[in-house]
C-alpha positions as CSV (number, residue, x, y, z in Angstrom):
1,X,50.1,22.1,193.5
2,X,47.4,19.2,193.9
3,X,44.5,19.5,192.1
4,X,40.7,19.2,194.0
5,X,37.9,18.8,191.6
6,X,34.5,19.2,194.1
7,X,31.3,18.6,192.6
8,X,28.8,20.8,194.0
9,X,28.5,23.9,195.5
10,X,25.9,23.4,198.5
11,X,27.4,23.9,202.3
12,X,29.5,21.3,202.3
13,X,31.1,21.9,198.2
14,X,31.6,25.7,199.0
15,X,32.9,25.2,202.8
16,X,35.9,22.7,201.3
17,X,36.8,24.5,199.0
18,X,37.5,27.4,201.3
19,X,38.5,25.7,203.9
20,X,41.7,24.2,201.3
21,X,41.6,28.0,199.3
22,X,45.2,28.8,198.5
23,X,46.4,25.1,199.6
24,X,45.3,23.3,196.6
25,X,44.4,24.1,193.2
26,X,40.5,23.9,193.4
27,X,37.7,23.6,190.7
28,X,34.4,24.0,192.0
29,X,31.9,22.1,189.4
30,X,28.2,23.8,190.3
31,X,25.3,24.6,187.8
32,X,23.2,26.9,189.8
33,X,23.5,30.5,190.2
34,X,22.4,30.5,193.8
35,X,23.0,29.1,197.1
36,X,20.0,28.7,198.9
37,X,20.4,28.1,203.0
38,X,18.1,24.9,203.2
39,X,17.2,25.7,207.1
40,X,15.8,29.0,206.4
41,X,13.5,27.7,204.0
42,X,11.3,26.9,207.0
43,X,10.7,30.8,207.5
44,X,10.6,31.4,204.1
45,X,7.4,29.1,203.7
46,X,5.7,30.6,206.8
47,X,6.7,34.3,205.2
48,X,9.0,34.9,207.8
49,X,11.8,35.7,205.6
50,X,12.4,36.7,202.0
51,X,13.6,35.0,199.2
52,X,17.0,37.2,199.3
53,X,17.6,36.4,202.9
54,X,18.2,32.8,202.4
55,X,20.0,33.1,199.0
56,X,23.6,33.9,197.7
57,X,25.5,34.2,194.5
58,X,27.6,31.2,193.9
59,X,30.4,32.6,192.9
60,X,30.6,35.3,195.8
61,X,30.7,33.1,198.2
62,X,33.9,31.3,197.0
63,X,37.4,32.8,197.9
64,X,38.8,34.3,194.5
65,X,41.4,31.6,194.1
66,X,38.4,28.9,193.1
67,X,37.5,28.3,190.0
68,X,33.7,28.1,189.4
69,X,32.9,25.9,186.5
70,X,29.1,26.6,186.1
71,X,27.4,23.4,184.5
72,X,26.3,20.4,185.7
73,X,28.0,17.0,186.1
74,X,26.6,13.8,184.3
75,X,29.3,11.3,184.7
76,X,31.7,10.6,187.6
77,X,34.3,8.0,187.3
78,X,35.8,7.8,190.9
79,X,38.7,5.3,189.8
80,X,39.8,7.9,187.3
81,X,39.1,10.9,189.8
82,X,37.5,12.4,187.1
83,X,34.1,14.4,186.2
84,X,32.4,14.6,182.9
85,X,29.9,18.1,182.4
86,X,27.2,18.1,180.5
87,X,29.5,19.9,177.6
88,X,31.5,16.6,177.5
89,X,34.3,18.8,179.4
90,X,36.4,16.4,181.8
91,X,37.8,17.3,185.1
92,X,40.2,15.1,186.5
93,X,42.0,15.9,189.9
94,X,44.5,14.2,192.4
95,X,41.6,14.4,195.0
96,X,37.8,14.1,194.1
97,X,34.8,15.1,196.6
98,X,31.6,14.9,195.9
99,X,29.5,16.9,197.4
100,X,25.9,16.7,195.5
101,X,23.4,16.8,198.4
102,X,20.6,14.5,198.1
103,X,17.3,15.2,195.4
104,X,13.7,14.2,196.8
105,X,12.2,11.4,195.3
106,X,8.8,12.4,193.4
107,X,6.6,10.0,194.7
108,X,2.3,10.3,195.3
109,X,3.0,13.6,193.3
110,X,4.8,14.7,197.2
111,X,8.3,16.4,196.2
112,X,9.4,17.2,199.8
113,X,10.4,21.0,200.9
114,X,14.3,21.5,200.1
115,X,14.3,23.6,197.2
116,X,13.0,27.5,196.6
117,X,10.8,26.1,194.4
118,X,9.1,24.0,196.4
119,X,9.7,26.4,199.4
120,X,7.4,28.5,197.0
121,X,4.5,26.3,196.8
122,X,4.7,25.2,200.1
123,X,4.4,28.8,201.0
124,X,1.6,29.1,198.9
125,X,-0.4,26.0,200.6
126,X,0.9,28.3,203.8
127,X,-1.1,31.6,203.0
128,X,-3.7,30.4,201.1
129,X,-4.3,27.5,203.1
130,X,-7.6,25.3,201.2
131,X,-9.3,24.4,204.5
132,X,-8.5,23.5,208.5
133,X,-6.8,19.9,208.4
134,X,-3.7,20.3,208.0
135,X,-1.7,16.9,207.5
136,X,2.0,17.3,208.0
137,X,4.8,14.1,207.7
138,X,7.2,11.7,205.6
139,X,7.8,8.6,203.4
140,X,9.8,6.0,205.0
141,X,13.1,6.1,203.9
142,X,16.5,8.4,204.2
143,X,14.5,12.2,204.4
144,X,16.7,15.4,205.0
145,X,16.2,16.0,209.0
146,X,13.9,14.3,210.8
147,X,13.1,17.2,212.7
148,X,11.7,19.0,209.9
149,X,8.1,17.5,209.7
150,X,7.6,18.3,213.3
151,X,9.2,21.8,213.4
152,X,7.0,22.4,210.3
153,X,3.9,21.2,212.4
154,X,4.8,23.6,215.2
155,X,4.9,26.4,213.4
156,X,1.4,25.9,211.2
157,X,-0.4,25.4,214.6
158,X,1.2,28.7,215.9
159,X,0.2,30.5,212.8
160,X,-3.6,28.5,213.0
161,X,-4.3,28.2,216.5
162,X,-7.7,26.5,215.4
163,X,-6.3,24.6,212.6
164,X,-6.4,21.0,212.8
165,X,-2.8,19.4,212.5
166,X,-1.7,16.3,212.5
167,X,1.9,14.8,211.9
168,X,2.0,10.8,210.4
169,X,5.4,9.0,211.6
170,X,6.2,6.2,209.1
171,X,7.3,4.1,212.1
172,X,5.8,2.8,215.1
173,X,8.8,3.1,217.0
174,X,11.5,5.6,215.9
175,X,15.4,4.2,215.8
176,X,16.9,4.3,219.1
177,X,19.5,7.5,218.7
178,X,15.8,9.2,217.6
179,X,14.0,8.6,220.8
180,X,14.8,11.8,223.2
181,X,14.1,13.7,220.0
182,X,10.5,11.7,219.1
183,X,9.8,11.7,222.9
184,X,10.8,15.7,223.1
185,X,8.5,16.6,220.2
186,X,5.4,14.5,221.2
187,X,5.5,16.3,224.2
188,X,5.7,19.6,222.7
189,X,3.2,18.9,220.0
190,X,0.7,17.1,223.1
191,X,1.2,20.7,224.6
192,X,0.1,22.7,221.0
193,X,-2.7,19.8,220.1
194,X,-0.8,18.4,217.2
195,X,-2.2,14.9,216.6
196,X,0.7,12.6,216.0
197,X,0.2,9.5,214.3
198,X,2.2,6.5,214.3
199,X,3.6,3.7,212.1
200,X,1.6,5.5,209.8
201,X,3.0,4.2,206.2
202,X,2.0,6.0,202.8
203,X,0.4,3.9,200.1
204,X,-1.8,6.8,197.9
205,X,-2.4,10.0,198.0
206,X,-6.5,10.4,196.6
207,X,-6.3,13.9,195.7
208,X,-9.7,14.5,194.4
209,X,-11.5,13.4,197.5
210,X,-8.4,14.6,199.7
211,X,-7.8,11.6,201.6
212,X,-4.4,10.1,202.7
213,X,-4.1,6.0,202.1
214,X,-1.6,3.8,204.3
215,X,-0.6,0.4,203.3
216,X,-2.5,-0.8,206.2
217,X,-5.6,0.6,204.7
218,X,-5.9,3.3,207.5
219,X,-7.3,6.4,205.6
220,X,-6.7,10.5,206.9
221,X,-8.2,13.5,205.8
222,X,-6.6,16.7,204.4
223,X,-7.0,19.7,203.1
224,X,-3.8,21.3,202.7
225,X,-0.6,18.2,202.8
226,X,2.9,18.9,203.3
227,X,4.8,15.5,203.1
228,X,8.7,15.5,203.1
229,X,9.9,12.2,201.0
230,X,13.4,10.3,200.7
231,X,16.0,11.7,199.0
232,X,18.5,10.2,196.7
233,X,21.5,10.6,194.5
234,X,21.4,11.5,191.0
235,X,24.4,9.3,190.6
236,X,22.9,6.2,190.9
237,X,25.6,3.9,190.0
238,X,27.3,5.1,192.3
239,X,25.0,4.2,194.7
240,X,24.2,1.4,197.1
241,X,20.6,0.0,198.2
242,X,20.2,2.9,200.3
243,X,20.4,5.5,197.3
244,X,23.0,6.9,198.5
245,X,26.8,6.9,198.0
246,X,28.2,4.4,200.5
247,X,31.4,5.8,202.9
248,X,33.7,4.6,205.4
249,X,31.3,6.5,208.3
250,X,34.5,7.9,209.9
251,X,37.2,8.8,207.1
252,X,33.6,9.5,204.5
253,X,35.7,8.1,202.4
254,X,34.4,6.3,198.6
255,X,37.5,5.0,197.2
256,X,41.4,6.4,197.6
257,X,41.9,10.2,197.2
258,X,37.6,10.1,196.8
259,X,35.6,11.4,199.5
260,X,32.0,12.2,199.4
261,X,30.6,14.7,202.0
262,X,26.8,15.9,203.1
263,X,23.6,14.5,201.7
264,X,24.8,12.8,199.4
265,X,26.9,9.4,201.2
266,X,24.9,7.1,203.4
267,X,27.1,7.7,206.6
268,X,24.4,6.6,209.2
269,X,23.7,10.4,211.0
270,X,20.6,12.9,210.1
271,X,21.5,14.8,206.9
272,X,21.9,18.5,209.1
273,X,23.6,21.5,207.6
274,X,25.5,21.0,210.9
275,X,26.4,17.2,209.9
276,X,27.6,18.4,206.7
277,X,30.0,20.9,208.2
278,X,32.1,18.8,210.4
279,X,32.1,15.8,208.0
280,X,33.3,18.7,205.6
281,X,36.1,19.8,208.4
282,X,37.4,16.3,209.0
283,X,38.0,16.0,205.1
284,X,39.6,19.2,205.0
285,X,42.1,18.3,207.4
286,X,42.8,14.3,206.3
287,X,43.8,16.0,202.8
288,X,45.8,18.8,204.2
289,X,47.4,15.5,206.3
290,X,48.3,13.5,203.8
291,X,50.0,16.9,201.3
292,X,51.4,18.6,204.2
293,X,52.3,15.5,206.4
294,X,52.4,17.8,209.6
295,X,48.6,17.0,210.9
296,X,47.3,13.8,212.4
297,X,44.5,12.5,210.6
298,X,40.8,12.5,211.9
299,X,38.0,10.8,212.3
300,X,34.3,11.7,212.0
301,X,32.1,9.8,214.9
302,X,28.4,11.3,213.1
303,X,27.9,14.4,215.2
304,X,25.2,16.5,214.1
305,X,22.4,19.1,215.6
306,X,19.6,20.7,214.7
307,X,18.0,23.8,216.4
308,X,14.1,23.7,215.5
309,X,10.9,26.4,216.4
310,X,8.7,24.5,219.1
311,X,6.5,27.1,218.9
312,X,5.9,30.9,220.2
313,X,9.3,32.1,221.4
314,X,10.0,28.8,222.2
315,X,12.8,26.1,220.6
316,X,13.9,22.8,220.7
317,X,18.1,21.8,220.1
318,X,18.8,18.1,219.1
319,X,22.3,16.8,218.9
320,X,23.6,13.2,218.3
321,X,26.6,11.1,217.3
322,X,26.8,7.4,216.3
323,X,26.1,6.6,219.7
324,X,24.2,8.5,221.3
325,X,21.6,11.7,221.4
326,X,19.9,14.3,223.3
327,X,17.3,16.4,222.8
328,X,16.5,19.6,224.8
329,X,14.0,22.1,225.7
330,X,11.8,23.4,224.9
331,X,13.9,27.3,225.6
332,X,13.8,30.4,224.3
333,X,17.4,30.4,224.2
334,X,17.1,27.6,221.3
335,X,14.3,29.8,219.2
336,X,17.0,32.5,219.3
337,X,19.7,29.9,218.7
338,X,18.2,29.4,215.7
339,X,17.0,32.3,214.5
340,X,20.5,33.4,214.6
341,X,22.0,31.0,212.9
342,X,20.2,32.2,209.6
343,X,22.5,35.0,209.3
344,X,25.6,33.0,210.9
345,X,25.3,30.6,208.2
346,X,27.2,32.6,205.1
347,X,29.6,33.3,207.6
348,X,30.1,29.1,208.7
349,X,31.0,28.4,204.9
350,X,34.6,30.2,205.2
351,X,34.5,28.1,208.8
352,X,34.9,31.5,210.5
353,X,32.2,30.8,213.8
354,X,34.0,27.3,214.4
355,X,35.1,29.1,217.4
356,X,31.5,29.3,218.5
357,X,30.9,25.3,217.1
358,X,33.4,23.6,218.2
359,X,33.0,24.7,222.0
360,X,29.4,24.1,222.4
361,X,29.7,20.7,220.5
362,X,32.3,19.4,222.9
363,X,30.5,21.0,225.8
364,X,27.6,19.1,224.7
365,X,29.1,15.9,224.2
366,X,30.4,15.7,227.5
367,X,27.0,16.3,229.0
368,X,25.3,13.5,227.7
């Protein structure tokens, strides 16, 4: 039987593994006791949700052929398809995924919002909020989902009717398969009286007299700050000028019989749990191709979504491929839509609601 080493155990680590259970022999390399659902932190930090809502044990949600190896890679050596954990144990298999997700660059003392951890003190700015400006946005760069920042900003105002929320945009004009989702959101947060500013670019962060910087010597207020900021791989020599691991964008392949999948590679598409999940699927099904020989191989064209709060009762749903994007609602069928999904998600990793997925992507793709 082939052997498939996957390093990491996030959505897209634990849905491969899965998705090949029983096919190949798999080791699942993954240092944390918990899987945290990244979406649901949004709830979480508006005290929507507890902690155990949006958390799982590791090893419970792998099928009991997988082998967990709890510790945490330090060296990968892709020409040897081989892992190295931090007890100088190696792991070498005839395939190699890596599936590490992305880590937020501390930068201005700003540590984005993708952990529990910092769901936790986000949370905490949340509840115990220091005054009325509230100053919500990102670093330029590769962040997690665009979306977030304005979802985020949405949901504050709802909570703080009266608060005073703004939203920076480090660019003036966002990329072109961003511009029904920037247009969408403007709009919704023109409706709410979210201030969005523009081209807005961070260059210090004076705490003590609570006052943003930008490196064109604009300045902003704040009391409370809740700044997303890029992300990167730990495995920086791995890594291209983006920070991330670079991929063929269709086959997300690194090198032969080495794929990396998720938040970590620098496939051009928003890093969505959705995004994750069918760059996951495609992988799946080009290794079962090339073992089994009785599957055509496929290719990954950068779909993605993301279903957002826009409000009361109200959400947003943003979809895109390489070429193109839509964004649409505001609905209450899209608040639902996602507020659903938090409990669909454990379910997604065994790629049991791909008969809900798949449908409603290619319904969507066709009506753009």
């Amino acid at each position: 039987m082939k052997k498939l080493v996957i390093v990491g155990g996030g959505n897209a680590g634990t849905l491969l593994a899965n998705l090949l259970a029983g096919k190949l022999d798999i080791t699942v390399i993954e240092p944390n006791e918990y899987h945290v659902y990244q979406p649901g932190l949004v709830d979480f930090m508006l005290g929507e949700l507890n902690e155990d809502t949006i958390k799982r044990p590791t090893g419970a949600l792998l099928r009991p052929s997988i082998k967990w190896v709890k510790s945490k890679a330090v060296k990968i050596l892709p020409e040897d398809r081989t892992i190295i954990a931090e007890d100088g144990q190696k792991y070498e298999g005839d395939y190699l995924v890596i599936a590490t997700g992305g880590t937020n660059k501390d930068m201005f003392r700003l540590r984005g919002y993708h952990t529990l951890d910092e769901g936790k003190a986000i949370r905490e700015i949340i509840e115990n909020p220091k005054g009325k400006n509230f100053v919500i946005g990102s670093l330029p760069g590769i962040i997690k989902c665009p979306a977030a920042p304005w979802e985020i900003s949405f949901l504050i105002k709802r909570k703080y009717p009266e608060a005073n929320v703004s939203i920076i945009v480090p660019v003036k004009q966002p990329p072109q398969l961003q511009v029904p989702m920037f247009n969408l959101f403007s709009k919704i947060a023109s409706s709410l009286g979210i201030n969005v500013i523009t081209g807005f670019v961070i260059n210090n962060v004076d705490y003590e007299n609570k006052l943003i910087l930008s490196t064109d010597g604009e300045k902003i207020s704040f009391d409370n700050l809740i700044i997303d900021t890029p992300i990167t791989t730990n495995f920086t020599d791995l890594a291209d000028k983006s920070g991330l691991i670079p991929v063929d964008k269709e086959t997300l392949a690194f090198k032969d019989g080495v794929f990396v999948i998720g938040d970590a590679n620098n496939a051009p598409t928003p890093k969505t749990g959705a995004s994750a999940h069918f760059q996951t699927e495609i992988v799946a099904n080009n290794i079962l191709s090339e073992i089994e020989g009785n599957k055509s191989k496929e290719k990954y064209k950068g779909e993605a979504m993301c279903a957002v709060y826009a409000g009361h009762k109200s959400g947003a749903l943003v979809w895109l491929n390489y070429e193109k994007s839509k964004a649409l609602g505001p609905s209450t069928m899209y608040y639902y839509m996602k507020k659903t999904f938090t409990y669909m998600y454990w379910a997604s990793l065994y790629g049991s609601i791909d008969i809900i997925l798949k449908p409603m992507f290619s319904s969507l793709s066709k009506n753009i």
